[in-house]
Each structure stands twice: as structure tokens, then as C-alpha cells.
N, C-alpha and C positions, 0 to 999 in steps of 0.2 A: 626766350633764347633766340636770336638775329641767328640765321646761318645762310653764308655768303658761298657764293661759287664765284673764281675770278677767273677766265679764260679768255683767249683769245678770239678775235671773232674769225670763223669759217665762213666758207662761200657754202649756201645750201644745205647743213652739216646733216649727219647720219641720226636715227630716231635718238641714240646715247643723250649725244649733245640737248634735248630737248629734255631728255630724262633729268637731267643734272640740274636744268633748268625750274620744273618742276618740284626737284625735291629742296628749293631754297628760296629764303624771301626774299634775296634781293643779288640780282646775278649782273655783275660787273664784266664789261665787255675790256679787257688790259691788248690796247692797240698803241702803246705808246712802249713798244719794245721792240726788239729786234726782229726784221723780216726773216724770216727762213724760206728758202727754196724749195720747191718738191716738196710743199705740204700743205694740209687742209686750207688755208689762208685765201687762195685764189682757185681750188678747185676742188671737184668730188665727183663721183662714181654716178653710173645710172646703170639698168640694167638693159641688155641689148640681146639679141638671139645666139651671141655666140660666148657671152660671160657679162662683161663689167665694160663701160666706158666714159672717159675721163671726160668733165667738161671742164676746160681749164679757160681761165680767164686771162689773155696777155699781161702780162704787166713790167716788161723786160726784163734784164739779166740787170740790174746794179743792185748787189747787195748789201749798201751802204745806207739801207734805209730805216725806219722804225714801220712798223705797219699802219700807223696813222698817217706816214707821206706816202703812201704807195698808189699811184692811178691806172687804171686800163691807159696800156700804149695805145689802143683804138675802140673806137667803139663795134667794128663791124662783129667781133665775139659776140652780141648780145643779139643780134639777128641771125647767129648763128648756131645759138645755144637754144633760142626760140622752135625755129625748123626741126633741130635734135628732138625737143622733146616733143612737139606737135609730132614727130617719125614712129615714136616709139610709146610714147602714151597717148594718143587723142583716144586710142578705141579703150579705154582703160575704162573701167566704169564710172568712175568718179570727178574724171579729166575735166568735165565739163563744169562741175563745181568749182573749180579753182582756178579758169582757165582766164574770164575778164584780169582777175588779179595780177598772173604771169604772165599775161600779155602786154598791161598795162607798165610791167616792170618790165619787159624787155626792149619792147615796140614805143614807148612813149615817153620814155626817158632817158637822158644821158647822163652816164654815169661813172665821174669826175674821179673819186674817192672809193677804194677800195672797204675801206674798212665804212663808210657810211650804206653802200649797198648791202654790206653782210650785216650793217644793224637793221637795216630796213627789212632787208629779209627776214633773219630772225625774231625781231620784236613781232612782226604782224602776223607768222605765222604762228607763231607761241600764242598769242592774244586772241587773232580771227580766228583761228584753222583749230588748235588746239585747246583753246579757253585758258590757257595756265593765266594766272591773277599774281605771279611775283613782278617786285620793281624791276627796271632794266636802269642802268650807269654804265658812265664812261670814267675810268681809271683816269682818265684828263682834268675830269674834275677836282682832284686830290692834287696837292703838294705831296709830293711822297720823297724820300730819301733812301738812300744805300743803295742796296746792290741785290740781284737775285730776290733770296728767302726773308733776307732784310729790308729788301722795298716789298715784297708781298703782305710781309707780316704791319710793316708802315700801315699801308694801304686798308689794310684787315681792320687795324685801331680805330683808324681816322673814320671808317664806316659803321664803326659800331658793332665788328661781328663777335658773335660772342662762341658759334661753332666756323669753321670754314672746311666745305665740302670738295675732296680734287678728286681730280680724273684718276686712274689708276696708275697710268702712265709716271704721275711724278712720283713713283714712292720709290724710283730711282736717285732721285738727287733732294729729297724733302726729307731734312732734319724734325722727325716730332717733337723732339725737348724743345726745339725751338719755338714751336707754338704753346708746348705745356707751358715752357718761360714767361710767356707773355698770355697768360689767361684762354687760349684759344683753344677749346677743343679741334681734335682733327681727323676726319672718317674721310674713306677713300671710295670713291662710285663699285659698285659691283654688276657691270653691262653685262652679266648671264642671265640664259634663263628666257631671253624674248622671246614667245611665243609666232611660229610662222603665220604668213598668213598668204592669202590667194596671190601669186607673183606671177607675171610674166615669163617665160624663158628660164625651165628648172633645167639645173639645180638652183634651189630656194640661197639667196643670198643676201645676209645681215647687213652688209656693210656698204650699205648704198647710200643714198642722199633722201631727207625727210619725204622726197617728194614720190618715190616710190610709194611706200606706203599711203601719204594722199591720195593719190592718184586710185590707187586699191580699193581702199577700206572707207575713205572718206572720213563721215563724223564718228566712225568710229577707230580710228587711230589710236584715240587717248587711250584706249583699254589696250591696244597691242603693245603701247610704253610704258604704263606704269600699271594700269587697270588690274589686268590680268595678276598681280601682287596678293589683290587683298579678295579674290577670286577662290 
């Protein structure tokens, strides 16, 4: 049994995102859809002495975009998201593991494409940082048709899935007869239960960016996302 996760891609996303990642053989990055505002897309959380703070990526106000045409307005965000974290993780313990990496991706590249930095992001820390061994795709690659749950389901065929794994989030607007219709099993993430682990600046808070926990725990991350399960 194939079982596919199809999301959008996030800048930095939270350990969840990696989880989902994890639990499917082959996780499809869908950046050929509509941009939205004020969401995971171009920014995410870190944690700071006084709660939570936002690294947002410019990328201007026209909402008439698909998240595959979307570019940084500028580049000075990425020398400036660099200092953020170099402010509030260098003395982390782990900082130093991962530091050539994000320095190399803030300081020695420029970067054009919204959606190619969140795959670069995500692919290499899935791969390097965390060892997950699923495929990574791009939704681009397919000819897909219809509309919403009908280009999902499209998209699901064309790759072969024979389960497809979603966020929680859609079992707002996700018809399941419509995947029973079409041969697809369909189970929905369940992000309870994360074990805390040593944070900076309590109160201990979940919903930050993967790099929190890097920064922390180091090689052992993979057991604070999924590990800890079969514990």
C-alpha cells in the first residue's frame, strides 16, 4: 500500500509537518494553488524570552498568485532571519551542528522562489537532520484536473496512492466518500501527545519551527516526533 501526504510547502514548518512526513512514502509538495496570506507559506515561530516570534519572509501584498509564482520582495530578510537566530540559538547546545548548513542557506544564497527555498528546506532537513527515507514530489509534475477535492483526488491517482494521509485541519472541508469512491483509503494526522523537551524561555511551547527542537535535542529529535510512539 503507497500512502501519500499532499501539502503545501511551509517556510521552516513545526516538528507536525515532519511527522506527516514520516509517516508516508512519498510526500508531495502541492505549490501550484492559491497563495494565502497570514499563513505558514512564508513564515513561522521561534521561541524568544518573552513567548513566540514571527520570522516572516517578505513576499508582498498581491494576492493573485499560485505559491509556485511567489518571490522574496528582497533579499535582506535572509540576513536578517540569520542574526535572529544566531540572537536566540547560538548558545543552544546543538546550534553548532547545524549551523554551516543555515548559514550557508541564509548568507550564500539568493533566493528567487518561495516555494524552491521551503523545498530545499524541508527535503534536506527530512534527509540530513532527521534521516526520514520517503520520496519528495512536486504537484507540477502531474497534469491534474478539476477543482479542490477533485484535483486532490486527480493528483492521488496519477501517483499511485493507494492510502492518502491529511493534516487535521481539512476534515473541515474533505468529503471521505469521495476518496472511498475512488479506491483511496483516508486517515487524518493526530499531532497529540509530543513529548517536551529541554526549551529555552518556559513556558515549554509546541508550536514553533523544526529548528527549535534541532537546536535542542540535536540527533535526537527523531525520537521527540515520532520515536517516542513505539516507546
Amino acid at each position: 500500500m503507497k500512502k501519500v501526504a499532499v501539502i503545501q510547502s511551509n517556510y521552516i514548518p513545526w516538528k507536525g509537518y515532519f511527522d506527516l512526513i514520516h509517516d508516508v512514502d512519498e510526500f508531495i509538495f502541492y505549490d501550484d494553488v492559491q497563495y494565502t496570506k497570514n499563513d505558514w507559506r512564508n513564515r513561522n515561530k521561534i521561541k524568544v524570552p518573552n513567548g513566540s516570534n514571527w520570522l516572516t519572509i517578505p513576499v508582498g501584498s498581491d494576492l493573485d498568485r499560485l505559491i509556485c509564482e511567489v518571490s522574496p520582495s528582497d533579499t535582506r530578510w535572509q540576513e536578517k532571519h540569520w542574526k535572529t537566530l544566531m540572537q536566540y540559538y547560538s548558545r543552544a547546545p546543538y546550534f553548532k551542528n547545524y549551523r554551516d548548513f543555515f548559514e550557508d542557506f541564509y548568507r550564500a544564497r539568493n533566493w528567487t522562489s518561495l516555494s524552491e527555498l521551503n523545498s530545499y528546506l524541508i527535503t534536506n532537513i527530512a534527509r540530513e537532520f532527521l534521516g526520514i527515507p520517503t520520496l519528495f514530489c512536486d504537484s507540477r509534475k502531474f497534469v491534474v484536473h478539476g477543482k479542490r477535492l477533485e484535483r486532490l483526488i486527480d493528483l492521488l491517482q496519477l501517483c499511485g496512492a493507494d492510502s492518502y494521509i491529511s493534516g487535521p485541519a481539512a476534515k473541515e472541508y474533505i468529503v471521505p466518500e469521495t476518496f472511498s469512491r475512488a479506491g483511496i483509503s483516508l486517515s487524518f494526522k493526530d499531532y497529540s501527545g509530543y513529548p517536551v523537551y529541554p526549551q529555552f524561555h518556559p513556558p515549554f511551547d509546541h508550536c514553533v519551527s523544526i529548528l527549535d527542537l534541532l537546536f535542542h535535542v540535536g540527533p535526537d529529535a527523531p525520537w521527540y516526533i515520532w520515536g517516542w510512539r513505539k516507546s
